[in-house]
N, C-alpha and C positions, 0 to 999 in steps of 0.2 A: 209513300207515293200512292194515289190514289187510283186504282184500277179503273181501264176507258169503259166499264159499265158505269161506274160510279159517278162519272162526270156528266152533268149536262151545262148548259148554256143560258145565258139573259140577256138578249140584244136590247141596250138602253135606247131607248126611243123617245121617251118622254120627255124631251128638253123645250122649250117654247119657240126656237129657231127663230130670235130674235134681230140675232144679226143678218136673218133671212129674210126678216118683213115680217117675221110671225107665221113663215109656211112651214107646214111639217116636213120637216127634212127626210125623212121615212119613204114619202109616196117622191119625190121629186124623179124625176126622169133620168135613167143612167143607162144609154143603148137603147136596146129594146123593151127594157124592162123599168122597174122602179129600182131606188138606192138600195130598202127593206131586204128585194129581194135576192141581190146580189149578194148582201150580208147574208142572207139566212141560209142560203145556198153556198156560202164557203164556210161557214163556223157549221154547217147540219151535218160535214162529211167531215167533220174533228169532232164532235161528240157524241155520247145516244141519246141527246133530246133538247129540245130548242124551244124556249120561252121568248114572249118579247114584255119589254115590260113600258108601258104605254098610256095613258089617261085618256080620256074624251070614247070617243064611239071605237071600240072593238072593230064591228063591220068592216074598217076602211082595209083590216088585215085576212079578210077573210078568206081569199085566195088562199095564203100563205098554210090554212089549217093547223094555225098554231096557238098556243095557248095564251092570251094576253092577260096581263099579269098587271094592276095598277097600283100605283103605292099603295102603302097601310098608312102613310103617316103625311100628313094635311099640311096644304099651303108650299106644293112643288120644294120639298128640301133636296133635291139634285139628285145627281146617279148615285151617290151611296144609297140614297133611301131604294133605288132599283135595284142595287146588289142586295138588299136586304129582301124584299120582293122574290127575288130569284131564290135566297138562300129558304125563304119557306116555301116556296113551291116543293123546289129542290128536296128538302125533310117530308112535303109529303108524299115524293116518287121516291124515297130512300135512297136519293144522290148524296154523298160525302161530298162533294164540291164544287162548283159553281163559277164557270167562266162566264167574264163578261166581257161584249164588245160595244164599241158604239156605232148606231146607225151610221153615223156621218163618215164612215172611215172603213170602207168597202173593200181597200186592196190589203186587208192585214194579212200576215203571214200567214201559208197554209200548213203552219207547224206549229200557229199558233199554242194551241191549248196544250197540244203535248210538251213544248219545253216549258210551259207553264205550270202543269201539273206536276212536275219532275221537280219544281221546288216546294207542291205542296201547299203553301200558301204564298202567292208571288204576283206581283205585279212586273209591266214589261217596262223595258228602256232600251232607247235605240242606243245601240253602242258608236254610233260616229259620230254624234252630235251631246249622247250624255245626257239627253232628256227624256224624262220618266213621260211613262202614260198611262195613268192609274186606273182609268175606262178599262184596260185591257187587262182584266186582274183573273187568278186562279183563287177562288174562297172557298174557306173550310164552313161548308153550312152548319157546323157547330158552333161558330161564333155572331149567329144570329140573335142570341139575346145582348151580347156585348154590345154589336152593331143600333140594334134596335136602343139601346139606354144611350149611348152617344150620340144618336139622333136627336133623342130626346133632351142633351143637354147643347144639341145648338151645332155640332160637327159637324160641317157640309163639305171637309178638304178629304177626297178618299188615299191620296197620297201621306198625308201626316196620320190617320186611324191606321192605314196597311201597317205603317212603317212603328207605329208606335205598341202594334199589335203583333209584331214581328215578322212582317212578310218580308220576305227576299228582292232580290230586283233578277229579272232578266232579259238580259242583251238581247236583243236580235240588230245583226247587221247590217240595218239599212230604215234611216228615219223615214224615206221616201213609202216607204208599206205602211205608215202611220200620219198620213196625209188625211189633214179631213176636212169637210166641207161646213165651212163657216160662212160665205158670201157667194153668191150669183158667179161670180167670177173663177171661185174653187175649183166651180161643178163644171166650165167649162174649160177649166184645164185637163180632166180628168178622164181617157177611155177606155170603155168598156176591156175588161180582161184583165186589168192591171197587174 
């Protein structure tokens, strides 16, 4: 199990928010604030250090004074490629492992990362409904060259690499904290505090 200095974080941001119209789901409006920053503010008090991992102009995150992190590997190959992203950051702050969350998905457990890192390599699954959410993963930055070679032969599923690569699954009891904003309509089901 990996000690809570060892861990930091990678909020995936980088998606094209298509179902969205193409807006970045990152800056959209959540209370008072932005979705981004509601994330970075519940995963920043579960780890010691917080990346986003994101393309196009940096600036839009600059409030936040966090490190944006863009893929290494060309032509948007999905959130695995930003867990790979993370995991080398991660090597070069000397973090053993590497939580990920998704922007779109703001009210996740605030126990997250801890019963994630308890399994060391682990991805989460609500246990009422029995659906995996592989966004929400604990990685061992040492299987960043793995990662990075599966990339490269076309893998964009992060549930079947976790699972094939030996991560764990873990429960948390309530799919409702795993709610995420895919359409106009998500965003106004959804209030501040969750």
């Amino acid at each position: 199990m990996p000690q809570p200095h060892q861990i930091c974080a990678v909020i995936l941001a980088g998606g094209r928010g298509t179902r969205m119209g193409g807006t970045d789901k990152a800056l959209l409006p959540l209370g008072d604030s932005r979705m981004i920053d509601h994330v970075a503010t519940r995963i920043g008090r579960q780890v010691a250090r917080v990346a986003i991992n994101a393309g196009g102009n940096a600036a839009r995150f600059a409030p936040l004074d966090l490190p944006v992190l863009p893929d290494t590997l060309p032509d948007f190959p999905g959130p695995l490629a930003g867990v790979l992203a993370g995991m080398e950051w991660g090597a070069g702050i000397r973090a053993s492992h590497v939580i990920s969350v998704a922007v779109d998905t703001p009210y996740f457990p605030d126990d997250l990362a801890a019963r994630l890192a308890a399994g060391g390599f682990a991805i989460a699954r609500s246990a009422d409904d029995g659906r995996v959410h592989p966004t929400f993963g604990c990685w061992p930055v040492a299987l960043r060259d793995d990662l990075r070679a599966a990339l490269r032969r076309g893998e964009r599923k992060m549930g079947r690499w976790a699972m094939e690569e030996g991560a764990s699954v873990v429960d948390f009891p309530q799919a409702a904290a795993f709610h995420n904003i895919n359409r106009p309509e998500d965003l106004s089901s959804l209030s501040p505090g969750g």
